[in-house]
C-alpha positions in Angstrom: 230.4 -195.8 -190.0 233.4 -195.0 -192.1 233.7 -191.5 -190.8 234.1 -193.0 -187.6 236.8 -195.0 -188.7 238.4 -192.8 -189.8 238.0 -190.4 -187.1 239.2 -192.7 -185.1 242.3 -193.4 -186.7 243.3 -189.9 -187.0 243.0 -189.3 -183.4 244.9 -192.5 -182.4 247.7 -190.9 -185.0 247.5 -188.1 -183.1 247.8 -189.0 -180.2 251.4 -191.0 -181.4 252.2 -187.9 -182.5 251.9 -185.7 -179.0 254.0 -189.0 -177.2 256.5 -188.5 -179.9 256.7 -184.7 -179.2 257.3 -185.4 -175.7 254.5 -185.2 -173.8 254.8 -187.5 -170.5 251.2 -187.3 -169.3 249.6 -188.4 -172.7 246.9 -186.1 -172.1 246.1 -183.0 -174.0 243.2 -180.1 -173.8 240.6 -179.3 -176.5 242.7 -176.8 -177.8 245.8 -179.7 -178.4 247.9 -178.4 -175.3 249.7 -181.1 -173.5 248.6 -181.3 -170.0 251.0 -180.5 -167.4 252.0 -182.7 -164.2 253.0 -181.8 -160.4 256.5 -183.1 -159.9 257.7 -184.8 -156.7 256.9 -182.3 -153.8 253.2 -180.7 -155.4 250.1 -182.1 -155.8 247.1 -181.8 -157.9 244.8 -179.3 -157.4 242.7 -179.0 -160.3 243.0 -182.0 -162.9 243.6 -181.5 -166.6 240.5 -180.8 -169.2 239.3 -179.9 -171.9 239.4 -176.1 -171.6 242.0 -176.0 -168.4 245.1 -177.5 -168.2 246.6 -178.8 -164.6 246.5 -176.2 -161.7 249.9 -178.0 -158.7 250.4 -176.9 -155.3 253.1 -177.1 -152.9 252.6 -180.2 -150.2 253.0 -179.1 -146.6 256.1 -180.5 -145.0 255.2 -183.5 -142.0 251.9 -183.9 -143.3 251.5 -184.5 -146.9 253.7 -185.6 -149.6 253.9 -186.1 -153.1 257.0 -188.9 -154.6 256.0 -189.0 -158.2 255.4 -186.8 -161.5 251.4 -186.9 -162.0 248.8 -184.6 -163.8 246.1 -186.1 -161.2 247.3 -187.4 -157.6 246.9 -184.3 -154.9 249.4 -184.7 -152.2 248.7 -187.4 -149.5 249.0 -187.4 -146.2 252.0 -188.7 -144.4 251.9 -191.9 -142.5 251.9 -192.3 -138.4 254.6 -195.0 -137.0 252.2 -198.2 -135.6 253.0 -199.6 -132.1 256.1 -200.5 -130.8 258.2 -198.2 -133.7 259.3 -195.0 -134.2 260.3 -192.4 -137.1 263.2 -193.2 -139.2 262.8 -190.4 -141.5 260.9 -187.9 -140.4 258.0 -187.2 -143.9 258.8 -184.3 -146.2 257.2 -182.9 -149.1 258.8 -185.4 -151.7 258.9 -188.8 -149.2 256.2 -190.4 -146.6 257.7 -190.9 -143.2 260.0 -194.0 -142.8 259.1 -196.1 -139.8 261.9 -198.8 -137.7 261.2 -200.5 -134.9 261.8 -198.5 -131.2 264.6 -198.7 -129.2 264.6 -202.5 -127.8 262.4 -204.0 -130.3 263.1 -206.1 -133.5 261.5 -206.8 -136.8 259.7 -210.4 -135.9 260.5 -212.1 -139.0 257.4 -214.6 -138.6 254.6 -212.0 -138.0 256.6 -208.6 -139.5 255.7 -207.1 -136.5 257.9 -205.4 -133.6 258.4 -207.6 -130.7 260.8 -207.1 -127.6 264.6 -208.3 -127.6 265.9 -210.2 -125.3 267.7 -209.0 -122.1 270.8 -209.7 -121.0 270.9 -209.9 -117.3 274.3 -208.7 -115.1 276.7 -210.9 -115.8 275.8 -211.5 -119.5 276.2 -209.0 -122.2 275.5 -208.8 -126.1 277.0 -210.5 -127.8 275.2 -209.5 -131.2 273.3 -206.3 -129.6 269.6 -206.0 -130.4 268.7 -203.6 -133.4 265.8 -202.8 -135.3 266.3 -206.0 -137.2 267.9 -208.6 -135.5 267.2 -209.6 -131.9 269.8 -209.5 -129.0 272.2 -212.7 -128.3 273.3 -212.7 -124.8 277.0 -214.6 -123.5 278.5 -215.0 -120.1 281.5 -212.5 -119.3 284.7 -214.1 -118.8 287.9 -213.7 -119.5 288.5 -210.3 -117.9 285.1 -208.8 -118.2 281.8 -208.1 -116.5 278.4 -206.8 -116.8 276.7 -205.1 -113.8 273.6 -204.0 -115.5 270.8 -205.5 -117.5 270.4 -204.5 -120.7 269.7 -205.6 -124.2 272.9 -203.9 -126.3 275.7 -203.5 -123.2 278.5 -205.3 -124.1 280.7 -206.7 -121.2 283.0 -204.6 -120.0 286.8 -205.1 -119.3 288.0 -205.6 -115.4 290.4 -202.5 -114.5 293.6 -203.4 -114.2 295.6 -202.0 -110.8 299.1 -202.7 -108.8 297.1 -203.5 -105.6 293.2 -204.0 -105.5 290.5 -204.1 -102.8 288.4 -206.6 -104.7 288.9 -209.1 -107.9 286.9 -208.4 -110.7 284.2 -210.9 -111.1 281.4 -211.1 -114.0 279.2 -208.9 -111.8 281.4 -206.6 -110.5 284.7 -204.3 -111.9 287.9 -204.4 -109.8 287.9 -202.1 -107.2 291.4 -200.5 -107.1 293.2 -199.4 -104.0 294.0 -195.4 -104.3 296.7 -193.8 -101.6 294.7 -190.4 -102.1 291.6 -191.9 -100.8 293.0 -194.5 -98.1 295.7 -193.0 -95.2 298.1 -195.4 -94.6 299.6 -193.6 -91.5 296.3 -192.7 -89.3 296.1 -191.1 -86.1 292.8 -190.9 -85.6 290.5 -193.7 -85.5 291.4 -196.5 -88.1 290.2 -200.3 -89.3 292.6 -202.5 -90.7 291.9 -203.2 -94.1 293.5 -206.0 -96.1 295.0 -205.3 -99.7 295.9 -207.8 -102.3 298.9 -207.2 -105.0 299.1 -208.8 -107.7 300.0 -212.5 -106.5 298.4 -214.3 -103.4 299.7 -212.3 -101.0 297.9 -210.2 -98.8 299.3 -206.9 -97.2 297.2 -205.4 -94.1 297.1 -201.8 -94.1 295.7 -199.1 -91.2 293.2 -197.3 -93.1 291.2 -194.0 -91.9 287.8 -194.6 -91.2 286.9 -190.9 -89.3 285.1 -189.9 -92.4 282.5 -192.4 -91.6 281.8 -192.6 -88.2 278.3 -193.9 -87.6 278.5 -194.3 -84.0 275.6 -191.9 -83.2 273.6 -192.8 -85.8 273.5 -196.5 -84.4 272.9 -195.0 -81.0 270.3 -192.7 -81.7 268.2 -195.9 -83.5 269.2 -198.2 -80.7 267.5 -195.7 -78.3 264.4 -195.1 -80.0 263.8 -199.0 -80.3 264.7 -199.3 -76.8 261.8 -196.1 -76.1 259.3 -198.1 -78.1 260.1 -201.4 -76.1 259.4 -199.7 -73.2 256.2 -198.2 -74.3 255.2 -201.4 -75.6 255.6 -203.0 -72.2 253.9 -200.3 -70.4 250.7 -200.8 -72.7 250.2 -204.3 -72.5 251.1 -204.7 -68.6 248.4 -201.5 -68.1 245.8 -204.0 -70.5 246.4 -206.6 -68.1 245.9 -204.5 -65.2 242.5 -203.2 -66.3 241.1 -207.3 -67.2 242.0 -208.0 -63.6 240.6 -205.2 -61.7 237.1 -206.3 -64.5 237.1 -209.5 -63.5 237.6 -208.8 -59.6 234.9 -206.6 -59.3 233.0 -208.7 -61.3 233.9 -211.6 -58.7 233.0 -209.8 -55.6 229.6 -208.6 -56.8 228.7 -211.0 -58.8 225.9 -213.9 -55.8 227.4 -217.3 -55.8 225.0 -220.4 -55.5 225.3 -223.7 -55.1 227.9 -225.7 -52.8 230.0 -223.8 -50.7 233.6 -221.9 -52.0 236.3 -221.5 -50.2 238.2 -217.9 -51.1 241.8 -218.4 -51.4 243.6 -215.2 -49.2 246.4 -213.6 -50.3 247.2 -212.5 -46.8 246.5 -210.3 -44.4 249.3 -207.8 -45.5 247.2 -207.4 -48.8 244.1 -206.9 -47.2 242.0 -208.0 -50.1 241.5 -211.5 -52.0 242.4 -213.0 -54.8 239.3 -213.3 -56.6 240.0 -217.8 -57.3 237.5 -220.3 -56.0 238.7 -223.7 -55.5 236.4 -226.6 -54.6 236.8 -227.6 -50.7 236.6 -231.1 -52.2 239.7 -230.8 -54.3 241.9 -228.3 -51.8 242.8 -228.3 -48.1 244.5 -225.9 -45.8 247.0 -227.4 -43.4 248.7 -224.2 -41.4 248.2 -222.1 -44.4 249.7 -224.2 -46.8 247.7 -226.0 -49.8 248.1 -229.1 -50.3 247.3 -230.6 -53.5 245.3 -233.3 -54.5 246.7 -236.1 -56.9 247.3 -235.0 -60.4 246.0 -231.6 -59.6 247.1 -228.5 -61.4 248.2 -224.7 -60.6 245.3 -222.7 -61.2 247.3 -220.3 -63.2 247.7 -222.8 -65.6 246.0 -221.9 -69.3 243.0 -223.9 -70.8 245.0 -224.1 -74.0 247.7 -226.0 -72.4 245.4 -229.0 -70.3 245.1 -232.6 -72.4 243.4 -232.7 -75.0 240.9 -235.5 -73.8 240.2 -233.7 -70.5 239.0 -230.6 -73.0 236.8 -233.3 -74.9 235.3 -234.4 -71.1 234.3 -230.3 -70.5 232.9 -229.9 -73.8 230.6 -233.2 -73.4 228.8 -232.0 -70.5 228.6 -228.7 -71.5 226.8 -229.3 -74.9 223.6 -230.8 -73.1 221.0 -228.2 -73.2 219.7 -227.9 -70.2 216.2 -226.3 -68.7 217.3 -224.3 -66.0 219.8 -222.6 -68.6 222.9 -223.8 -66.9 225.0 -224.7 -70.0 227.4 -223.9 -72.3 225.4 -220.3 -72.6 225.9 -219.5 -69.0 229.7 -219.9 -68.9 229.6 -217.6 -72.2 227.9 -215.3 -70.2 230.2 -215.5 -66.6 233.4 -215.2 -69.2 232.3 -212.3 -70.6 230.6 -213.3 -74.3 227.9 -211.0 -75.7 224.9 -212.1 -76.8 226.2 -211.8 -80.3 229.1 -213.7 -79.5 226.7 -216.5 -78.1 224.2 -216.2 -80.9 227.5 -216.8 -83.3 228.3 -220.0 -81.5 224.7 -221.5 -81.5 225.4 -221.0 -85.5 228.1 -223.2 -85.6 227.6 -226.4 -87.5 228.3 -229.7 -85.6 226.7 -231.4 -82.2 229.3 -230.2 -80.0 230.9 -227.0 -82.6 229.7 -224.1 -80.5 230.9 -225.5 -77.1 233.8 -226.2 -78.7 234.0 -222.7 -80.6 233.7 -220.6 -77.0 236.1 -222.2 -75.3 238.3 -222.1 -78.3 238.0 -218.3 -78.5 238.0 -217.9 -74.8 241.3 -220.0 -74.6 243.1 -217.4 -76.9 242.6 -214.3 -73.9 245.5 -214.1 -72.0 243.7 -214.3 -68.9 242.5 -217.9 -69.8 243.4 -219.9 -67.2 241.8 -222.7 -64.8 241.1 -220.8 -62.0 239.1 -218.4 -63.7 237.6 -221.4 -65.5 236.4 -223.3 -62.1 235.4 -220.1 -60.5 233.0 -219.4 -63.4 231.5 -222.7 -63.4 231.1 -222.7 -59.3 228.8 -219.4 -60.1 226.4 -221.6 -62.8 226.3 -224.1 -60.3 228.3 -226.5 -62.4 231.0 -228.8 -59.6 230.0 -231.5 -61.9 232.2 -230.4 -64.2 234.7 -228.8 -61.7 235.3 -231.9 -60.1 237.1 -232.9 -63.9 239.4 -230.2 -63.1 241.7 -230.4 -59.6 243.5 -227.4 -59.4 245.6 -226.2 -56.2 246.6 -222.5 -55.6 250.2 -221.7 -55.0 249.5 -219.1 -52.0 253.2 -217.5 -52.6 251.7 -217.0 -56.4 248.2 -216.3 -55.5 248.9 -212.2 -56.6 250.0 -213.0 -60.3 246.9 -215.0 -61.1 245.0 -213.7 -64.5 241.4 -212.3 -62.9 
């Protein structure tokens, strides 16, 4: 146990002795060699023993690094900026890359991380611009400055000054100066007056040259085209509402009618066919071919959508009754031109009187909707119950324009 002690206490005298004689790493071989380190730049590659002593290599540049004197750190790899910075300094052999926040971004003093400065909108500018540390503080321009951008570092600007100007500076917009190279005062072509201001509150009115910009054609060339497209427009719809009447007027003159008898209303002889309306012989009389309307009667070409609403309300009642010999609210569908899906869709609706209601709300929305058609229809399902609700009158003079 003594030979241990002292053992000890000659290597701990020893080892005194090597930091005395200037041996950094404190660390020696078997053989009593001090054991080298890699300076700032190199890193480890073999560590210090007993029979070796330190074996350094050169770290790559942008990819590892080595800062410090050490007989046992290799070289480390260099760092990668997080989100929302970007490279300072750029990582070498000797230093690990130095990271700031991006462009527009500010060190977040609550959380340390990179959040977005403020932006100054036009009319504002910076007045303490946004940097890597300190966010952007925005002021209104005044005072012979503007700002016509957004931006987060923009200063405002100051006006131009000029003799004579086109426009004042505001705080959106920089004065706009009048220039004698671009403006002809004496024009012989064609020419707009323009007014100038000078300095004071006088205004000066000047003949300026405005052949450079003649847009004459351009406007006529789009005012054409939208007239073309008019036209074609027109010509569609009036050919749509051509092909509903000639449907429905075939449909009318082939199409049995039972029941009381109908009165066809002629257009004239000069036209040689009818008009397709039906008017009940109860509610309309002929007096030297002239028709003379009953009290509170209407024009046939009237629109559903426009009668009261509690004569709708009357139609819809005694259409909602079911009825055995099928001459309901399903047979109109039918003599106005519903499918069988459309019907099936109304009988879905929820309510006592909701699909009654739901046809003749979609039917009211054609444009050939009116109460002539309407009548006629319910003359074919054998309905003058309901047509009696409904005095109509046919203009003979008008008797051509009525939807069919």
């Amino acid at each position: 146990m003594a030979t241990l002690h002292v053992l000890a206490l000659v290597l701990c005298l020893y080892t005194g002795m090597l930091y005395c004689m200037g041996c950094p790493s404190e660390s020696i071989t078997i053989t009593g060699e001090c054991c080298e380190q890699c300076g700032p730049g190199t890193g480890v590659v073999q560590s210090c023993t007993g029979t070796n002593n330190t074996v350094c290599e050169q770290c790559e540049t942008e990819t590892t690094f080595s800062s410090d004197w050490s007989h046992i750190t290799p070289c480390q790899q260099c760092s990668s900026c997080p989100t929302n910075m970007q490279v300072k300094i750029p990582c070498n052999a000797t230093h690990d890359t130095v990271c700031e926040c991006a462009t527009n971004y500010y060190m977040n003093d609550k959380d340390f991380s990179c959040s977005q400065c403020d932006m100054c909108p036009a009319g504002y500018g910076a007045f303490v611009a946004c940097g890597p540390l300190q966010n952007s503080v925005c002021a209104a321009c005044g005072n012979g400055t503007y700002s016509d951008e957004t931006s987060t570092m923009a200063e405002c600007k100051q006006c131009a000054v000029c003799d004579m100007f086109l426009r004042a500076c505001n705080e959106l917009t920089n004065t706009v100066c009048f220039d004698e190279s671009v403006y002809s005062i004496d024009s012989v072509t064609s020419s707009v007056s323009l007014t100038l201001t000078t300095g004071g509150e006088d205004s000066v009115n000047y003949i300026v040259d405005d052949s450079s910009s003649n847009v004459v054609p351009i406007y006529c060339s789009v005012l054409g085209a939208v007239i073309v497209g008019l036209l074609v427009y027109v010509a569609c719809k009036r050919y749509k509402i051509w092909k509903n009447k000639q449907k429905h007027y075939k449909a009318s003159r082939t199409s049995p009618v039972k029941g009381p008898p109908l009165r066809d209303v002629e257009m004239g002889k000069g036209h040689g066919s009818d008009s397709g309306v039906f008017t009940n012989t109860d509610n309309v009389s002929a007096v030297n071919g002239c028709a003379r309307m009953p009290l509170m009667s209407l024009p046939s070409t009237t629109l559903f959508r426009d009668i009261a609403e509690d004569k709708k309300r009357q139609i819809e009642l005694l259409l909602c009754t079911t009825r055995r010999d099928g001459r309901d609210w399903r047979a109109l569908a039918r003599e106005l031109d519903f499918s069988d899906n459309s019907i099936m869709e109304f009988s879905n609706s929820v309510g006592k009187h909701s699909p009654v209601r739901k046809l003749l709300c979609q039917w009211s929305k054609r444009d050939n909707a009116c109460l002539g058609l309407l009548v006629t229809s319910l003359h074919r399902i054998q309905r003058d119950d309901i047509t009696k609700l409904i005095p109509i009158y046919v203009n003979l003079a008008n008797v051509a324009s009525l939807p069919s």
